[in-house]
DRENDO-1510 file (C-alpha; in Angstrom, 1 decimal, always signed):
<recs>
REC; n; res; u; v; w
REC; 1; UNK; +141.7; +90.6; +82.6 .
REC; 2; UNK; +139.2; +88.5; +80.3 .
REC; 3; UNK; +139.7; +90.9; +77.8 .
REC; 4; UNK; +143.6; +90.4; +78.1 .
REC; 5; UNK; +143.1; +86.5; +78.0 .
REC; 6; UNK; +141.3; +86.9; +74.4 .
REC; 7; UNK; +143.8; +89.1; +73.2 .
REC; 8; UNK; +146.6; +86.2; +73.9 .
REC; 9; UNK; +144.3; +83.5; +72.0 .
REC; 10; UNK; +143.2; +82.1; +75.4 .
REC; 11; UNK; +139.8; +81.4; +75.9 .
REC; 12; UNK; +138.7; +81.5; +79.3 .
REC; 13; UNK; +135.6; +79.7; +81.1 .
REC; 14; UNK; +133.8; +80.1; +83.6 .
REC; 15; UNK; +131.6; +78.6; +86.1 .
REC; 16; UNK; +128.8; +80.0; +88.6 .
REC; 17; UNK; +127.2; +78.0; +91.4 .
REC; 18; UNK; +127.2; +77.8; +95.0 .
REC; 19; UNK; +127.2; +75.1; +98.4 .
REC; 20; UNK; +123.6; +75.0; +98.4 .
REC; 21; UNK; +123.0; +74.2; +94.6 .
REC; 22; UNK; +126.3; +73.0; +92.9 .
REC; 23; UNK; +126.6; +74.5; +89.4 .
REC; 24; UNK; +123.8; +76.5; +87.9 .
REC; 25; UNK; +125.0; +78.9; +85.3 .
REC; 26; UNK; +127.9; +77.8; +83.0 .
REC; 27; UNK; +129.4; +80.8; +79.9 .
REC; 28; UNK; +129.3; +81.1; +76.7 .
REC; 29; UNK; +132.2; +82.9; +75.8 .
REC; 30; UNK; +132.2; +85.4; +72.9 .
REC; 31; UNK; +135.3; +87.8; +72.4 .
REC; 32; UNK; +132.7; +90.2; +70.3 .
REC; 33; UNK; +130.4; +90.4; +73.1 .
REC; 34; UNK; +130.0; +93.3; +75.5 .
REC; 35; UNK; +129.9; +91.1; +78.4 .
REC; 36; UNK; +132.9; +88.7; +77.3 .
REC; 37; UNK; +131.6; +85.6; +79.5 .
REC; 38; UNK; +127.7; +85.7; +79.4 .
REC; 39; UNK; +126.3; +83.2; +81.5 .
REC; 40; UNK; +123.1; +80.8; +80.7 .
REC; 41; UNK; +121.3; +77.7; +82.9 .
REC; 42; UNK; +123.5; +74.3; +82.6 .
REC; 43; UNK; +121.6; +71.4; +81.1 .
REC; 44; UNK; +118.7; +70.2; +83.0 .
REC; 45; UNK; +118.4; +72.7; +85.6 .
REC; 46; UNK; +115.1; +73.3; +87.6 .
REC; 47; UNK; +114.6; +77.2; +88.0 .
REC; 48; UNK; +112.1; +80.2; +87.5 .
REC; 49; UNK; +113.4; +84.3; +86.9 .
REC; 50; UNK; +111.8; +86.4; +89.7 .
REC; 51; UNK; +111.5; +90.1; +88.2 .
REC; 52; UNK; +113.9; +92.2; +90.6 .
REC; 53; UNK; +112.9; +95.8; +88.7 .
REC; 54; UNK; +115.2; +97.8; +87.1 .
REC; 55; UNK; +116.0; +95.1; +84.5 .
REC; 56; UNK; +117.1; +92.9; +86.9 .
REC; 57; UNK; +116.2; +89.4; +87.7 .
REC; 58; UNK; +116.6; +86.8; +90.6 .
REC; 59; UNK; +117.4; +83.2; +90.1 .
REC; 60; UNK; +115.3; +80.9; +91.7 .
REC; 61; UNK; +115.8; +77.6; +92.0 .
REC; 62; UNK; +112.6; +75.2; +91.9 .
REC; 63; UNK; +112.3; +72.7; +95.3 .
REC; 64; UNK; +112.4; +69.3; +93.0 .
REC; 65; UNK; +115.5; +70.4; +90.8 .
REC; 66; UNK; +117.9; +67.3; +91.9 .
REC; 67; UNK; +121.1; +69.2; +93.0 .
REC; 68; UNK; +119.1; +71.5; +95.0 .
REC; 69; UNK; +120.5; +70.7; +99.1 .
REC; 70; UNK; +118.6; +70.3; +102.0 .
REC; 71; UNK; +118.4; +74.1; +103.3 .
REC; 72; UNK; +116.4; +75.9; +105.5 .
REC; 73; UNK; +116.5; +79.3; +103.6 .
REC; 74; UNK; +113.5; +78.7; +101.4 .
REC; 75; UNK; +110.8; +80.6; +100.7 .
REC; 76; UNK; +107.1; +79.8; +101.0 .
REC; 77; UNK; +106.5; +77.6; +97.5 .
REC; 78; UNK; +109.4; +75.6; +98.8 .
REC; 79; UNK; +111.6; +77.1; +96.3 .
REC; 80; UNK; +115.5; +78.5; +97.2 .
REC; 81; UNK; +115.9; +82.1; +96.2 .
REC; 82; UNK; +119.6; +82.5; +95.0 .
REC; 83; UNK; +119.7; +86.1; +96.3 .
REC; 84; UNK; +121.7; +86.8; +93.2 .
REC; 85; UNK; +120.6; +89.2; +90.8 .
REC; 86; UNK; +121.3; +89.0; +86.9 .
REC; 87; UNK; +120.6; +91.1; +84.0 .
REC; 88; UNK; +119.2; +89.7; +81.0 .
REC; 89; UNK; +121.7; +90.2; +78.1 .
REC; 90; UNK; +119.2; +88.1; +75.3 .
REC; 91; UNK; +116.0; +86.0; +76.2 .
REC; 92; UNK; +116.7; +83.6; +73.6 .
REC; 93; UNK; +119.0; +81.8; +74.0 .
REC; 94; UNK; +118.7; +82.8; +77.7 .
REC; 95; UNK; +122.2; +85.0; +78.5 .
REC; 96; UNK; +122.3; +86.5; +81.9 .
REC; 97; UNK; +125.1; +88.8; +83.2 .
REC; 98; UNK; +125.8; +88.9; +87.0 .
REC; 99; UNK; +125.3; +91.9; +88.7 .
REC; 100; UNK; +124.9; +92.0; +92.4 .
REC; 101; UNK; +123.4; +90.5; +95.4 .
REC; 102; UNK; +119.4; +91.3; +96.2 .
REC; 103; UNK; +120.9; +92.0; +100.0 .
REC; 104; UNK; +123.1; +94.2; +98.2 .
REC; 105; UNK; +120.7; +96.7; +96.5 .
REC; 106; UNK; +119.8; +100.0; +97.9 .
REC; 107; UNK; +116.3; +100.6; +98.0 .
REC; 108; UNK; +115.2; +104.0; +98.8 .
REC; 109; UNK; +111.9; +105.4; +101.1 .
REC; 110; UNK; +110.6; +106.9; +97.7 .
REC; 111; UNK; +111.3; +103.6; +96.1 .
REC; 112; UNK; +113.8; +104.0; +93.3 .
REC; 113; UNK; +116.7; +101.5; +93.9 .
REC; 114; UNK; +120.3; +102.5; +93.6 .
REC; 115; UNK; +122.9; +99.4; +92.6 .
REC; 116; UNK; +126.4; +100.5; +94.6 .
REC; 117; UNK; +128.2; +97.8; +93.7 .
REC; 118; UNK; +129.5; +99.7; +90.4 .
REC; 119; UNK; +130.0; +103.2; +92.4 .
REC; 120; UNK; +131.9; +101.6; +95.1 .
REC; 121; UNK; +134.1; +99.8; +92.1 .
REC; 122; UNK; +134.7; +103.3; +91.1 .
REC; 123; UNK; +135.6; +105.0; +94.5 .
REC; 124; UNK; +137.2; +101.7; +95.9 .
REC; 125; UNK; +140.2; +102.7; +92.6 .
REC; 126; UNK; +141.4; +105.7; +94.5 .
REC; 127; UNK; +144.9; +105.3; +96.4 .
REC; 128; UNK; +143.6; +106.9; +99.4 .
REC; 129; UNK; +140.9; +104.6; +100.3 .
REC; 130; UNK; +141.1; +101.2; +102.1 .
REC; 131; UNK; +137.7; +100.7; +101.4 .
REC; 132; UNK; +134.0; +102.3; +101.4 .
REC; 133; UNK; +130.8; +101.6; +101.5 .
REC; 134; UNK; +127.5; +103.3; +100.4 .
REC; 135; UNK; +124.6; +102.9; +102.3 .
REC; 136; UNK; +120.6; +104.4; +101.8 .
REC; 137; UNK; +118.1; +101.9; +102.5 .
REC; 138; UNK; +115.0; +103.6; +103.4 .
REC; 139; UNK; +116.8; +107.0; +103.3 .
REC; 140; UNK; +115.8; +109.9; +100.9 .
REC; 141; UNK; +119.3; +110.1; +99.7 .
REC; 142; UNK; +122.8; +107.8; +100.0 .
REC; 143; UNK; +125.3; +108.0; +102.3 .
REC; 144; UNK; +129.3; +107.2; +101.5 .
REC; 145; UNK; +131.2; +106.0; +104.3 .
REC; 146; UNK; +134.8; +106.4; +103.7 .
REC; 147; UNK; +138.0; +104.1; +105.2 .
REC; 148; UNK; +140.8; +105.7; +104.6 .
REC; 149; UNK; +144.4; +104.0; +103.7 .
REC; 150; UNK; +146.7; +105.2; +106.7 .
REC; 151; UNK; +149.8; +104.7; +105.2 .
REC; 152; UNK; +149.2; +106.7; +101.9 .
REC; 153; UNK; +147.1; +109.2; +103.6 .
REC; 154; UNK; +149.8; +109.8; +105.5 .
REC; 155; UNK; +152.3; +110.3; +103.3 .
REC; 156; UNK; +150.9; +113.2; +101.4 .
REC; 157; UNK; +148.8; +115.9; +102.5 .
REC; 158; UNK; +145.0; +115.3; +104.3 .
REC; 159; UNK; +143.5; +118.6; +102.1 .
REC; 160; UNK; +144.9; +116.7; +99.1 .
REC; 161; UNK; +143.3; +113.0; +99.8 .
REC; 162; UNK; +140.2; +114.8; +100.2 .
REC; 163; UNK; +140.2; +116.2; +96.7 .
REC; 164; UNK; +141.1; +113.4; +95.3 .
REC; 165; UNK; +138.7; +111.3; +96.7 .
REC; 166; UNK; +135.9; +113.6; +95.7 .
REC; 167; UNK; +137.3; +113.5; +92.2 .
REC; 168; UNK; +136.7; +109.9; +92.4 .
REC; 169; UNK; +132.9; +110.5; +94.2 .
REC; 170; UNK; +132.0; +112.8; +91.2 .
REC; 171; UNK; +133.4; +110.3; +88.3 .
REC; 172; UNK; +131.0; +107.4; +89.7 .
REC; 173; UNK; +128.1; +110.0; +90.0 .
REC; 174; UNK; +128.5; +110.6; +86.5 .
REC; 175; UNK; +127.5; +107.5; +85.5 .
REC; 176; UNK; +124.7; +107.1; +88.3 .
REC; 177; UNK; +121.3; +108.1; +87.6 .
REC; 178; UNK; +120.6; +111.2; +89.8 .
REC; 179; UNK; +118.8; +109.5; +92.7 .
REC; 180; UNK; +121.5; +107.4; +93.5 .
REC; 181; UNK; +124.4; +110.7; +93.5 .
REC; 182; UNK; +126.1; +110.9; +96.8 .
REC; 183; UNK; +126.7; +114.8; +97.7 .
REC; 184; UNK; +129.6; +115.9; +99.9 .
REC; 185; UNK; +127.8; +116.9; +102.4 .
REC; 186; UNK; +126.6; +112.7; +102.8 .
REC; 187; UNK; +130.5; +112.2; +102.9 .
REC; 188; UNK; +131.6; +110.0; +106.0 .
REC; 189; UNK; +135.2; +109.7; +107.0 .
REC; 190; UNK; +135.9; +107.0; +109.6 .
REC; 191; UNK; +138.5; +108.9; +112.2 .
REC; 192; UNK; +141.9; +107.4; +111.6 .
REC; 193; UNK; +142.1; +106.0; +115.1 .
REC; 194; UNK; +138.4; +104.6; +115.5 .
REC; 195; UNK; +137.9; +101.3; +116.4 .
REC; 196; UNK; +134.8; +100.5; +114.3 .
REC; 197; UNK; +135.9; +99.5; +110.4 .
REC; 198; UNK; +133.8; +98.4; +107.8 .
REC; 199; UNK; +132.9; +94.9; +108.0 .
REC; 200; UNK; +133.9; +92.6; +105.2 .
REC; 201; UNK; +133.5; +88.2; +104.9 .
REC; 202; UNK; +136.3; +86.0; +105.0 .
REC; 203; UNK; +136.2; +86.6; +101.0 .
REC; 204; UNK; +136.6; +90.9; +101.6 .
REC; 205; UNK; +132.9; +91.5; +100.0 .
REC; 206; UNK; +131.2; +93.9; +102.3 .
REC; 207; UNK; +128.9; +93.1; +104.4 .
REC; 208; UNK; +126.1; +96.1; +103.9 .
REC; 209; UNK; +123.5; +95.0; +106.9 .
REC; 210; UNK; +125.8; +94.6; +109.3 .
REC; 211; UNK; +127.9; +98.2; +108.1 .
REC; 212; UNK; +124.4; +99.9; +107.9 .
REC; 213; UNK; +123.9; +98.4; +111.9 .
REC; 214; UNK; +127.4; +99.7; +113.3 .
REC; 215; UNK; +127.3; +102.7; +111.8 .
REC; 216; UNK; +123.4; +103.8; +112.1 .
REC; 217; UNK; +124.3; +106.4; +114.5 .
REC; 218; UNK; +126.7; +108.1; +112.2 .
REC; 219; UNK; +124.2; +107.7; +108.7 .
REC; 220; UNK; +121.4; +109.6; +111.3 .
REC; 221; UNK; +123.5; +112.4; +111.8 .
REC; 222; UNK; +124.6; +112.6; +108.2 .
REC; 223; UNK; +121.4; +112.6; +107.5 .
REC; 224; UNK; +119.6; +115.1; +109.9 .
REC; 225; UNK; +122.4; +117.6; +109.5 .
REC; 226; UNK; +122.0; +117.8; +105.6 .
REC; 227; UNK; +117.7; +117.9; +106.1 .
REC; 228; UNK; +118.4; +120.7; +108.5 .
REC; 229; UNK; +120.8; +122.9; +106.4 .
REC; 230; UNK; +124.0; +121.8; +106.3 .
REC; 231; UNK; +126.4; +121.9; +103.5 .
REC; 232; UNK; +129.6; +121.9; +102.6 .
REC; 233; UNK; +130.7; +124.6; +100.4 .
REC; 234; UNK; +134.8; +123.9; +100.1 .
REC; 235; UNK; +134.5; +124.6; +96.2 .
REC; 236; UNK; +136.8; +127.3; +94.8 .
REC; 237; UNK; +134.0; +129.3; +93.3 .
REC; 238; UNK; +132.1; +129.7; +96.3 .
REC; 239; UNK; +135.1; +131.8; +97.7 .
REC; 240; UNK; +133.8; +135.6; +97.7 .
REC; 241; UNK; +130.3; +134.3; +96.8 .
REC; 242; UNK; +127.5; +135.4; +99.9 .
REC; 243; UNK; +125.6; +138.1; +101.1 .
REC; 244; UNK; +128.2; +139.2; +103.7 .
REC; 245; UNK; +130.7; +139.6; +101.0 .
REC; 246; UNK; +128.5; +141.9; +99.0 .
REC; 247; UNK; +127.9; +139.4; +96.6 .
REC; 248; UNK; +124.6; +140.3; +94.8 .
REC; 249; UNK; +121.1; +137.9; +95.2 .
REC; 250; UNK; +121.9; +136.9; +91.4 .
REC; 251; UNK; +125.6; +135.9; +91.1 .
REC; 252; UNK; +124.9; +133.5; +94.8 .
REC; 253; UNK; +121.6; +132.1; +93.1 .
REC; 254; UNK; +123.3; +131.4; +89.9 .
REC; 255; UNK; +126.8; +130.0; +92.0 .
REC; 256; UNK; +124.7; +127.8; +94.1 .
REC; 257; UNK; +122.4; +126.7; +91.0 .
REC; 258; UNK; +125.3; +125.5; +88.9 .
REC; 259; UNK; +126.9; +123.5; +92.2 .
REC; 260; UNK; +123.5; +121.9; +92.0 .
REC; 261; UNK; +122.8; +121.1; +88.6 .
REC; 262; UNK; +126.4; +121.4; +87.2 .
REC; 263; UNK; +126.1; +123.2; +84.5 .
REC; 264; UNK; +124.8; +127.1; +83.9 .
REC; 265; UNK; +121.7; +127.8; +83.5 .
REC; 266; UNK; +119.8; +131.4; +82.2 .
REC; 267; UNK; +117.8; +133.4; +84.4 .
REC; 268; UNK; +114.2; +132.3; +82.4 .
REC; 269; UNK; +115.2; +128.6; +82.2 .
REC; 270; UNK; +113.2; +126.2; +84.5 .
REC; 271; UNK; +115.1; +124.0; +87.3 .
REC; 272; UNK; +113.3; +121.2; +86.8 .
REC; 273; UNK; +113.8; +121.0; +83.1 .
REC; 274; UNK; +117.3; +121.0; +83.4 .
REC; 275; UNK; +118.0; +118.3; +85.5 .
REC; 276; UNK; +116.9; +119.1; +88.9 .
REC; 277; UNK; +115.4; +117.0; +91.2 .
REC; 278; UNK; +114.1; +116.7; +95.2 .
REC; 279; UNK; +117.5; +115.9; +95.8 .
REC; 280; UNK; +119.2; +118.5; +94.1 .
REC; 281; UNK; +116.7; +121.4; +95.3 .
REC; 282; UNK; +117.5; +120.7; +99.2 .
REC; 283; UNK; +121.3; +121.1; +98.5 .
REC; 284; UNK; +120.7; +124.2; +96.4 .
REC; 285; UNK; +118.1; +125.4; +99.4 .
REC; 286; UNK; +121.1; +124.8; +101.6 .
REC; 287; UNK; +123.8; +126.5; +99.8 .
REC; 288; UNK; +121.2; +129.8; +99.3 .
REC; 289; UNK; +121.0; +129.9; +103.1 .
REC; 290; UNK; +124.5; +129.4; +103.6 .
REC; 291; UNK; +124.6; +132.3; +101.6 .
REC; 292; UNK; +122.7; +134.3; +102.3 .
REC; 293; UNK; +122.9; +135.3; +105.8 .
REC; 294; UNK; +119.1; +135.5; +107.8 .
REC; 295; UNK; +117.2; +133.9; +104.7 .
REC; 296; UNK; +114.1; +131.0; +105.3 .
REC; 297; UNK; +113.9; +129.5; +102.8 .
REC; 298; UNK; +112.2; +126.1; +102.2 .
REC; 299; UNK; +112.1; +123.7; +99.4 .
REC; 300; UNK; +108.5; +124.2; +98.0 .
REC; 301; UNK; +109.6; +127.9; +97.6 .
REC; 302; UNK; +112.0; +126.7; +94.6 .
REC; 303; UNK; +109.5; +124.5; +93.4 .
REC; 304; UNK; +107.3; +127.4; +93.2 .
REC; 305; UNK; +109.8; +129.7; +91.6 .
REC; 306; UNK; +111.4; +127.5; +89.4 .
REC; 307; UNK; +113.7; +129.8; +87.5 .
REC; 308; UNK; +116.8; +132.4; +88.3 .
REC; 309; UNK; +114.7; +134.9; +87.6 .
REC; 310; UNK; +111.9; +134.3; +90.1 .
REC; 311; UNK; +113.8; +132.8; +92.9 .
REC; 312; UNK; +115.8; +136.3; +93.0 .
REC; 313; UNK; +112.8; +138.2; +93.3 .
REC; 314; UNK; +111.3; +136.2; +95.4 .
REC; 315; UNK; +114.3; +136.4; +97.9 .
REC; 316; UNK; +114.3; +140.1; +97.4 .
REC; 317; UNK; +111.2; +140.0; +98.9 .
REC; 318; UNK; +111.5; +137.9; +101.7 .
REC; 319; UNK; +114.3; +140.3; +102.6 .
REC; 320; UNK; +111.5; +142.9; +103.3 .
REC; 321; UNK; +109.7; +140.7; +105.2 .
REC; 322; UNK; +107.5; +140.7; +102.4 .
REC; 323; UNK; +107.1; +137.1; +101.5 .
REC; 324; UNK; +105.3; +136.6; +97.9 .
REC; 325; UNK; +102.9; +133.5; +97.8 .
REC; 326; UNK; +103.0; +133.1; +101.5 .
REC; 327; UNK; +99.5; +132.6; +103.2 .
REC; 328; UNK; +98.7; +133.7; +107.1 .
REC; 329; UNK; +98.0; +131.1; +109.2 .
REC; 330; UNK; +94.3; +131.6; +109.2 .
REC; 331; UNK; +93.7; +131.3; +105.8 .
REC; 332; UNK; +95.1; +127.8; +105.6 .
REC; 333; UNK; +93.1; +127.5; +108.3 .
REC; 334; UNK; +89.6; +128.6; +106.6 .
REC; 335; UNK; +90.4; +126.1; +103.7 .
REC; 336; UNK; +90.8; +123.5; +106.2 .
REC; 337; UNK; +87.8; +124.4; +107.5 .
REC; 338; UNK; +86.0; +124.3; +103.9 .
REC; 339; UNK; +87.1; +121.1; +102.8 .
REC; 340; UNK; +85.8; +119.8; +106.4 .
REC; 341; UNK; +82.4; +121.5; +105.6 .
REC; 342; UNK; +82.5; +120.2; +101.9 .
REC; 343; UNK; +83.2; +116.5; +102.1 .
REC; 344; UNK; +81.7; +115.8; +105.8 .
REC; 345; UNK; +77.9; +115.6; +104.5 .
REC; 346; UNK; +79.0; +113.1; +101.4 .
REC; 347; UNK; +76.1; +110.7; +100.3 .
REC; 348; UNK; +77.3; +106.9; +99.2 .
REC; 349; UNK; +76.3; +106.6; +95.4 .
REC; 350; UNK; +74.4; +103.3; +94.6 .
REC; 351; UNK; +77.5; +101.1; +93.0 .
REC; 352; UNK; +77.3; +101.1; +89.1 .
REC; 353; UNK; +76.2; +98.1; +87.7 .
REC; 354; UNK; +77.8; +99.0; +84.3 .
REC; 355; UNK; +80.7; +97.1; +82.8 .
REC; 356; UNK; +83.9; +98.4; +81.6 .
REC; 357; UNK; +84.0; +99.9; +78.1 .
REC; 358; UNK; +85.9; +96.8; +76.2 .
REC; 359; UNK; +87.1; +99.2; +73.5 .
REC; 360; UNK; +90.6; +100.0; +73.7 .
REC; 361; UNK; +91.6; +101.9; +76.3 .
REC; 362; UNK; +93.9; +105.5; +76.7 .
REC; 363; UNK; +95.8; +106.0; +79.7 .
REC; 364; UNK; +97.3; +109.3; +81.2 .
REC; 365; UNK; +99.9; +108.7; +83.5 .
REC; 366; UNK; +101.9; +111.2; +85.9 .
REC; 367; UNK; +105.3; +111.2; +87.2 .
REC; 368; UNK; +105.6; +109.1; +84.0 .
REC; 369; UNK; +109.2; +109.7; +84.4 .
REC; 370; UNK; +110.1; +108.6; +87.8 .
REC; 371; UNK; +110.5; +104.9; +89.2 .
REC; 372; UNK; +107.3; +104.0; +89.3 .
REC; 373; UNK; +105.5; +106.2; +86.4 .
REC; 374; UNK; +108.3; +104.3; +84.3 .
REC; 375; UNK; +107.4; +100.6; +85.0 .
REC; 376; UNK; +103.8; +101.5; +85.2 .
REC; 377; UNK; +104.4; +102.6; +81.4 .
REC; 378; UNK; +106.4; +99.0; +80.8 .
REC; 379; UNK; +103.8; +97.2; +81.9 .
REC; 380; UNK; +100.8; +99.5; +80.7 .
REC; 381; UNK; +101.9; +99.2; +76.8 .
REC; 382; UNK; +102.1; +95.1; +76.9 .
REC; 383; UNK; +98.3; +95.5; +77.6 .
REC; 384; UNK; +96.9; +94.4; +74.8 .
REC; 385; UNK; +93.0; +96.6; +75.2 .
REC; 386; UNK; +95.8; +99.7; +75.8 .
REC; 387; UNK; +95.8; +101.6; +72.6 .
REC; 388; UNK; +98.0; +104.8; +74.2 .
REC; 389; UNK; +99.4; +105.7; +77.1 .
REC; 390; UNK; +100.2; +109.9; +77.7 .
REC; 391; UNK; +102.9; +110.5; +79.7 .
REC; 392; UNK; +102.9; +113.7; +81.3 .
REC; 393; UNK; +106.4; +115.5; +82.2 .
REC; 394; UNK; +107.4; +118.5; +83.3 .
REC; 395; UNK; +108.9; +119.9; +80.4 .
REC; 396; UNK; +109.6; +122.9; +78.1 .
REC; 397; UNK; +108.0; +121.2; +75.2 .
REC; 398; UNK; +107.1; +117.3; +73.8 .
REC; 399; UNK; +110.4; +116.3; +72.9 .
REC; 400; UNK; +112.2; +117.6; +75.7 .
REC; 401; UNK; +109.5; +115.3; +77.7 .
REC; 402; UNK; +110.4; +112.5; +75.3 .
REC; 403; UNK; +114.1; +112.9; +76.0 .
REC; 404; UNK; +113.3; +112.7; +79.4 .
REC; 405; UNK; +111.4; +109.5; +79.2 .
REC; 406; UNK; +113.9; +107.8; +77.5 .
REC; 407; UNK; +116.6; +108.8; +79.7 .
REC; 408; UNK; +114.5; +107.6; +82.7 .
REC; 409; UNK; +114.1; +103.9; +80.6 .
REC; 410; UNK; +117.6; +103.6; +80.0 .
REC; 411; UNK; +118.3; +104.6; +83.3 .
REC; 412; UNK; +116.1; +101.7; +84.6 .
REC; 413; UNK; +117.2; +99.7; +82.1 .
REC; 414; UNK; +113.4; +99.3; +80.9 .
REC; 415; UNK; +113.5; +98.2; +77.1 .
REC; 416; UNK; +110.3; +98.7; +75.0 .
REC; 417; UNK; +109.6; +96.8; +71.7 .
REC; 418; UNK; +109.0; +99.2; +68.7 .
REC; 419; UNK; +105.7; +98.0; +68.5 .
REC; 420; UNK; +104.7; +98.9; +72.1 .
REC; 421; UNK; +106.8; +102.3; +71.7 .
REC; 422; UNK; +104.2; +103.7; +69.4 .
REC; 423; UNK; +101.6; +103.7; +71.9 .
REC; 424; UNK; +103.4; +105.4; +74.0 .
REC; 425; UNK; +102.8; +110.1; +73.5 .
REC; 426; UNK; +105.3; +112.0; +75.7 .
REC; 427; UNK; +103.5; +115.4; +76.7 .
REC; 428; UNK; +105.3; +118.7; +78.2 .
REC; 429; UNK; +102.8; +119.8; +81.0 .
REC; 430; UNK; +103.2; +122.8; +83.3 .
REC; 431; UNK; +101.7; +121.7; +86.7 .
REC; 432; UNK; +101.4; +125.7; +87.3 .
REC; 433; UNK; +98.8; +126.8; +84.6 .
REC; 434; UNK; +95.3; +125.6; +84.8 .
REC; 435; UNK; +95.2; +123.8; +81.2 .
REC; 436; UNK; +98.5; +121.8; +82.1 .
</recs>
């Protein structure tokens, strides 16, 4: 609609503020820009940027700024914490872009944070749908609760709404990073004739708390059945494709592998290279069993065969009751036993009096390209007495690590000067072999 309104010569403006401030933020507008309206601090204003991660920041207003009301909701320096969360377009002049609301963020148990605002945009486009909502706070993985539109659902046929709507689900998944995908199987459709809806304000923003509270019952079963094994398998190549069927250990792996990672992969190429993750590997686990009637198989068992070729053979073998890599109880008992016997008779060292070398220092880091590896990184190469930082991934080579890296920063939105970039050295690792 902005757009349109530059188009016709008509500049539009805007204004952002609230009850318990009056106006804050005022635009600048700019036809050429990406973000059309950018918004930056009216004159005077009293205010500090609280660092949200993931690019993001809070607006805080300071407790003496003179339009500030008389409100409880204040946190312990006194100060009122917006709750809304803004991106930084340019730091001088200060341009913010509005994203979402800080109660409004996802923030999983492994701590990467998923923003749903922009998914549910996505889904919300479909015809079928009233309205949805994706929940995942403090679960592995997100949920996608589903109201459908009664009258349009029922005007065409139910197998046909739910392919459409999962149409939509992939298109916002594309442009998720892969923690935040929602799978099929974490697909909730409220019955047509339930009671409990999604609750929205007097405006029709959702209100995510109180959704995540009615509907806990219905997340924890989600969630349970898809840890245990579930999985829904409704996908036209899976027709034909399991054990019972006379499908062959190969063609299922390779079926179920591209459901998981979407795209083909050869028998010698590594999972993990190519896009998977924890997520990922349980649904593949899951589709394997499905598959492949009487098979225990758990998800450290594709981490440790990590390509087609492997997995098969190891499969082949658990078949025969022959399980490759797998350790009797007692011997994980004896090493038990042996790190008892090794570390119970430690002796306290006398603490070093020695200072800290004040040369420059180089840094290896791990899981350098997950959540917390990556701002670790950030923040790491702003250190001026850092000179490098390695960055270990698990990759076939060193720029296949640095591709990963930088996917992982523009993911997070993390943005490194070129200055700071230099110290950074990507390195391929393979966790398996003893020299890495």
């Amino acid at each position: 609609m902005i757009q349109a309104l530059f188009d016709n010569g008509i500049t539009p403006l805007s204004m952002f503020g609230s009850t318990e401030t009056g106006i804050i933020l005022r635009c600048i507008p700019d036809k050429n820009s990406e973000y059309l309206i950018p918004l930056t601090p009216v004159k005077g204003l009293k205010y500090i940027l609280k660092d949200y991660g993931n690019d993001l920041v809070e607006l805080i207003i300071l407790k003496d700024d003179p339009c500030l009301a008389y409100v409880q909701d204040r946190d312990q320096d006194g100060n009122y914490p917006t709750k809304d969360l803004f991106q930084v377009i340019s730091r001088d002049p200060l341009l913010l872009n509005y994203v979402s609301r800080t109660d409004d963020t996802i923030i999983h148990v492994n701590g990467e944070k998923t923003n749903p605002i922009p998914m549910e945009e996505k889904i919300n486009r479909c015809s079928y749908i009233e309205r949805c909502a994706i929940l995942g706070t403090g679960q592995q993985m997100n949920a996608l609760l589903v109201q459908l539109d009664l009258n349009v659902v029922m005007s065409s046929s139910l197998p046909s709404a739910i392919s459409t709507i999962k149409s939509f689900v992939e298109s916002a998944n594309e442009s998720a990073p892969s923690h935040s995908h929602i799978y099929e199987e974490m697909i909730y459709y409220l019955p047509m004739d339930s009671k409990k809806k999604l609750p929205i304000t007097m405006k029709g923003d959702l209100q995510r708390s109180k959704c995540a509270e009615i509907f806990e019952e219905e997340i924890k079963e989600l969630v349970e059945k898809m840890e245990s094994g579930y999985v829904s398998d409704q996908d036209h190549e899976f027709h034909g494709i399991s054990s019972a069927d006379g499908a062959s250990t190969e063609s299922i792996v390779k079926v179920c592998l591209r459901s998981s990672v979407n795209k083909p992969l050869g028998n010698s190429n590594n999972f993990f290279n190519d896009g998977m993750d924890s997520l990922s590997a349980m649904r593949f686990r899951n589709l394997l069993k499905s598959k492949i009637s009487g098979l225990e198989l758990k998800v450290t068992d594709i981490y440790d065969n990590n390509t087609v070729g492997k997995l098969v053979k190891f499969i082949e073998f658990s078949k025969q009751e022959n399980r490759p890599n797998a350790k009797l109880l007692e011997s994980y008992q004896k090493e038990v036993e042996d790190y008892i016997a090794r570390y119970s008779n430690l002796r306290l060292e006398k603490t070093s009096t020695k200072q800290l070398p004040t040369e420059e220092f180089h840094i290896v880091i791990t899981g350098a390209n997950g959540s917390l590896g990556s701002f670790m990184i950030k923040n790491l190469v702003k250190q001026s007495k850092v000179s490098k930082v390695y960055a270990m991934i698990r990759a076939e080579d060193d720029n296949k690590a640095k591709q990963k890296l930088e996917s992982s920063f523009s993911q997070r939105f993390i943005n490194i000067s070129s200055e700071n970039a230099t110290k950074i050295a990507p390195l391929a690792v393979k966790l398996i072999k003893r020299d890495l």
